[in-house]
C-alpha positions, -999 to 999 in steps of 0.1 A, spaced: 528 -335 517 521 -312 487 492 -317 471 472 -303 434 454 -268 440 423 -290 426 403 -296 453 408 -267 476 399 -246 443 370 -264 437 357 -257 470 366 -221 473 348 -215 439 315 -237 455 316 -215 486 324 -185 469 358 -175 490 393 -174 470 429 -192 482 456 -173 487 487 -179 463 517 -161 485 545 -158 464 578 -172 485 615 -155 478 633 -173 505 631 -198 539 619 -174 557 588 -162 533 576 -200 535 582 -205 567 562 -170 575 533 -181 549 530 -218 564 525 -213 598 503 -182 590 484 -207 572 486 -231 597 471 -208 624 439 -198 602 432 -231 592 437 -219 552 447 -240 528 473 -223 507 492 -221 476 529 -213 476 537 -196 441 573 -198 430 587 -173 400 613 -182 376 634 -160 387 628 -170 422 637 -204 414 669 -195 399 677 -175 433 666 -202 452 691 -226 439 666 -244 415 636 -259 415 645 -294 434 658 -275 464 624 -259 471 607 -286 469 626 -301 493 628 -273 514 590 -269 511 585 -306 519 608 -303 548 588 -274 564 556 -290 560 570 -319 582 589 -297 607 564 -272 612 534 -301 617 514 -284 588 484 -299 584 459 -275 561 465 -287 526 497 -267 508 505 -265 469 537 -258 458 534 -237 426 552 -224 394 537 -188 386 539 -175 350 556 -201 340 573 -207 308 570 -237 285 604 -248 293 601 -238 328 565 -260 335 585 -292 323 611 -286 351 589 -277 374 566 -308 368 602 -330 370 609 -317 398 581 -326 420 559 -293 417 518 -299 428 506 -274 408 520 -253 373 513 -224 356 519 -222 319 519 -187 310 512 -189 272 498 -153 271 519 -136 250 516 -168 218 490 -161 193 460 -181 206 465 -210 187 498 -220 201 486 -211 237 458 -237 229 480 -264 214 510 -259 240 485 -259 272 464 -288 252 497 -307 259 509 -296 297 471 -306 305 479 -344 294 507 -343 311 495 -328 341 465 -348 345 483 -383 345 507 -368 370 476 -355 394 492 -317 389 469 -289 388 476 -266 356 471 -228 356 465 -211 321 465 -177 313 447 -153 281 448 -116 281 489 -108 298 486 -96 331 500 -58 332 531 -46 348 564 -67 352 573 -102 373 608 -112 369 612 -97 336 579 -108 321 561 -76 310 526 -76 304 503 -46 288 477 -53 309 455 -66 275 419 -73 287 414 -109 278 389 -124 249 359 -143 270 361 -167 236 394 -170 242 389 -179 274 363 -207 270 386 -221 241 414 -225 268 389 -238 297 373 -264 276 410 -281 276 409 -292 310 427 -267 329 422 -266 366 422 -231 366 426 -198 344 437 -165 346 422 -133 328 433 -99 325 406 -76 336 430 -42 340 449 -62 369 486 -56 369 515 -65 388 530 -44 415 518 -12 428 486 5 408 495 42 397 472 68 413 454 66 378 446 28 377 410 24 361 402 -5 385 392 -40 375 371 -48 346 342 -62 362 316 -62 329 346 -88 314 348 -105 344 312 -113 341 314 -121 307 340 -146 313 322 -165 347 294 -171 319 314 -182 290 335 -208 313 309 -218 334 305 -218 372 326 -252 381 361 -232 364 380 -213 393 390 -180 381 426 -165 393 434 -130 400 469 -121 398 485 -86 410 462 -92 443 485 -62 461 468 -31 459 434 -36 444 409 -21 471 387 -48 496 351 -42 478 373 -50 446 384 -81 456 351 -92 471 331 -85 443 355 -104 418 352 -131 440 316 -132 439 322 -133 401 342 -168 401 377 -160 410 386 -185 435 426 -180 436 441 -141 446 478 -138 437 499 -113 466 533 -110 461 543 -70 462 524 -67 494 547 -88 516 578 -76 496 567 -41 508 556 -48 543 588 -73 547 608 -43 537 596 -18 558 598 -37 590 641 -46 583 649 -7 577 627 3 608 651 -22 626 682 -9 614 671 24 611 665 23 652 700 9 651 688 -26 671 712 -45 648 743 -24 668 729 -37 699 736 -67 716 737 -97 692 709 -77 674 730 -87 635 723 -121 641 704 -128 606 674 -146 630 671 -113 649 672 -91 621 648 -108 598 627 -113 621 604 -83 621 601 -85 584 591 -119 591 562 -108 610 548 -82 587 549 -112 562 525 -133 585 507 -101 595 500 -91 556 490 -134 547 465 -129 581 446 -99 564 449 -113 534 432 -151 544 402 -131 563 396 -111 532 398 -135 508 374 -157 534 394 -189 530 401 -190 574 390 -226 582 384 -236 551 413 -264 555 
């Protein structure tokens, strides 16, 4: 069964590792992700876009899709199924329809109405035992048509939005989504530290636009608090590469080599290869 990002959180931010959130486009990226998963003994988030959702037929048939794969594949480290940068609207489907865990991207709203509008989804949340995401300071780059400047969040701000209830926030520190030009200034770690004080040590921190951002990076923000690492690009990429090689080679021409199973199926092994490395970087293997 699904369950809130809560507890697995709490005691990745205790034991200073991070969960993954993989970002999942189709069956096969959850099925890849799960049994990845599965086979470190991680638990795992599952993050789910807007405009995923929309290509995925909505948000009801993933989570049944989700919930069926958890029983089929005999998954047993603890899963949450969640909505990433989600909008107001969006959170209120996603919590209808049977979501363990939301985002509420309120970013881009003057920080008042960020405060009032997540004040409200964390209610909600709570007396539905859903873990709630909030985010100050927009993550750079672009997700589904949601730009962000890559604004460097307030660590007032932040401890305004904390004190709330949320389970967990995210803050921009220079992180963006997508691939980092050759001139990215890296991660702000001198906010990062500013924040982990102003929040206090119990509040897991969440680092979106995980793909790209160098291992000593990632280690030392995780020593700082952040306890959830979003990856998304970085299976699109590897999932990518692996289809053309196998058309490219022309395997598809041979035998029955076009059957959608054989032909996804490399790119569905440099999806479990990429969630491996990531799960033993982030520390989280056997932390189910």
């Amino acid at each position: 069964m699904l369950v809130s990002a809560k507890e697995m959180l709490t005691k990745a931010r205790a034991g200073h590792y991070a969960v993954g959130q993989f970002n999942i486009n189709n069956l096969e990226w959850a099925k890849a992700i799960l049994l990845t998963a599965e086979e470190m003994k991680s638990p795992v988030i599952l993050g789910v876009s807007e405009g995923a959702g929309k290509y995925m037929c909505g948000y009801k048939t993933i989570v049944g899709m989700v919930e069926g794969m958890i029983e089929g594949l005999g998954i047993t480290v603890p899963v949450a199924l969640h909505l990433d940068h989600g909008s107001y609207e969006g959170a209120y489907k996603c919590i209808n329809a049977g979501f363990s865990s939301i985002m509420f991207d309120g970013s881009h709203y003057p920080i008042d109405e960020n405060l009032a509008k997540t004040r409200e989804l964390v209610e909600v949340c709570n007396s539905k035992g859903i873990s709630l995401e909030a985010e100050v300071g927009a993550i750079g780059g672009e997700e589904d048509g949601v730009v962000g400047g890559g604004e460097v969040a307030d660590p007032k701000e932040c401890k305004m939005i904390a004190d709330l209830g949320v389970t967990m926030l995210a803050a921009g520190i220079g992180n963006i989504h997508g691939k980092y030009p050759e001139n990215w200034a890296g991660l702000r770690f001198d906010v990062l530290e500013k924040i982990s004080a102003e929040v206090g040590e119990a509040m897991p921190l969440v680092l979106h636009g995980g793909t790209g951002i160098p291992a000593d990076m990632i280690k030392k923000a995780i020593s700082l608090g952040v306890s959830k690492i979003n990856v998304n690009t970085e299976c699109q990429l590897a999932f990518a590469a692996a289809t053309r090689t196998y058309v490219e080679e022309g395997k598809d021409l041979v035998g029955k080599g076009f059957d959608p199973r054989k032909l996804l199926a490399p790119g569905v092994e440099a999806i479990k290869a990429t969630v491996r490395e990531k799960i033993e970087l982030f520390g989280s293997a056997n932390k189910a």
